[in-house]
C-alpha positions in Angstrom: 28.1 -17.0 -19.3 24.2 -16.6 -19.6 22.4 -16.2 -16.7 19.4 -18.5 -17.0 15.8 -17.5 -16.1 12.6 -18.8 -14.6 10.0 -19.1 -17.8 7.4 -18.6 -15.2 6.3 -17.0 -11.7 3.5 -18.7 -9.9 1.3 -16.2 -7.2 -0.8 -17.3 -4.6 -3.9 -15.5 -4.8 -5.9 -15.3 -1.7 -8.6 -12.7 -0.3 -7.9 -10.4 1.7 -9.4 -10.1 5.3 -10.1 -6.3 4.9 -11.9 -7.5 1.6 -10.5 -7.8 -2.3 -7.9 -9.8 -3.0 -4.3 -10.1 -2.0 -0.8 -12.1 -4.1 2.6 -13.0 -3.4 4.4 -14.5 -5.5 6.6 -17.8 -4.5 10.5 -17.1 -4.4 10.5 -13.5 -4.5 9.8 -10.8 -2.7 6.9 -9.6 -4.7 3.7 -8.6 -3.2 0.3 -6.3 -4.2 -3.2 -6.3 -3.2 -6.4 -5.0 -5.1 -9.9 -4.4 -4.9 -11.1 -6.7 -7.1 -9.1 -9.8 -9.1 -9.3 -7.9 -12.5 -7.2 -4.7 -10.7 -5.3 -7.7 -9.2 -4.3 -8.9 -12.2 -2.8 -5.8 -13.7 -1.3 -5.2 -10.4 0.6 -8.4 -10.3 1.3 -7.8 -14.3 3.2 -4.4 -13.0 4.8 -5.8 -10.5 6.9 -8.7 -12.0 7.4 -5.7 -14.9 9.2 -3.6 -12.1 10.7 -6.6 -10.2 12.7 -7.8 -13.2 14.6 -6.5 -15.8 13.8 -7.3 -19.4 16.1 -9.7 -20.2 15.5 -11.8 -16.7 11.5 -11.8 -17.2 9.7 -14.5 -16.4 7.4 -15.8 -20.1 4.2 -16.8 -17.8 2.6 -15.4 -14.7 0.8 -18.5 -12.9 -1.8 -17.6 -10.4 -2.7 -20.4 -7.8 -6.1 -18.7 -6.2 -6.7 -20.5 -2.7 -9.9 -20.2 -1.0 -10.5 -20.9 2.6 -13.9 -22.0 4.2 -15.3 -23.6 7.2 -17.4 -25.9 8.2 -19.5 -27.1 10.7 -19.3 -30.8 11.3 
C-alpha cells in the first residue's frame, strides 16, 4: 500500500518581535526564523528538506505572510 502525501506545505510567515522574520509551518512541527525573508526562504526550503524524506516531500511550499498593525481610532 502507498502511503499518500501532501503536494504542498503552507507556512505562516510573520515578523519577528526581536526583528526579521519568523515561519511555522501548519501540521507539522516545523519551525525557523531569519534575518531577512530572502534567508527565510532558504531556511524554510531546508527545513521541509530535512523534515521529510524524499519520497514523502511535499511538491510546493506555500507561504501565507501575515502582517499585524494598529490603529488608532
Amino acid at each position: 500500500m502507498t502511503k499518500s502525501r501532501d503536494t504542498e506545505i503552507i507556512f505562516i510567515v510573520e515578523e519577528s518581535p526581536e526583528g526579521g522574520y519568523e515561519a511555522r509551518a501548519l501540521n507539522y512541527s516545523i519551525f525557523t526564523e531569519a534575518d531577512t525573508f530572502e534567508e527565510l526562504k532558504g531556511m524554510i526550503h531546508d527545513a521541509v528538506s530535512c523534515h521529510f524524506k524524499t519520497e514523502d516531500r511535499p511538491h510546493l511550499i506555500r507561504l501565507h505572510q501575515v502582517k499585524e498593525e494598529l490603529m488608532a481610532v
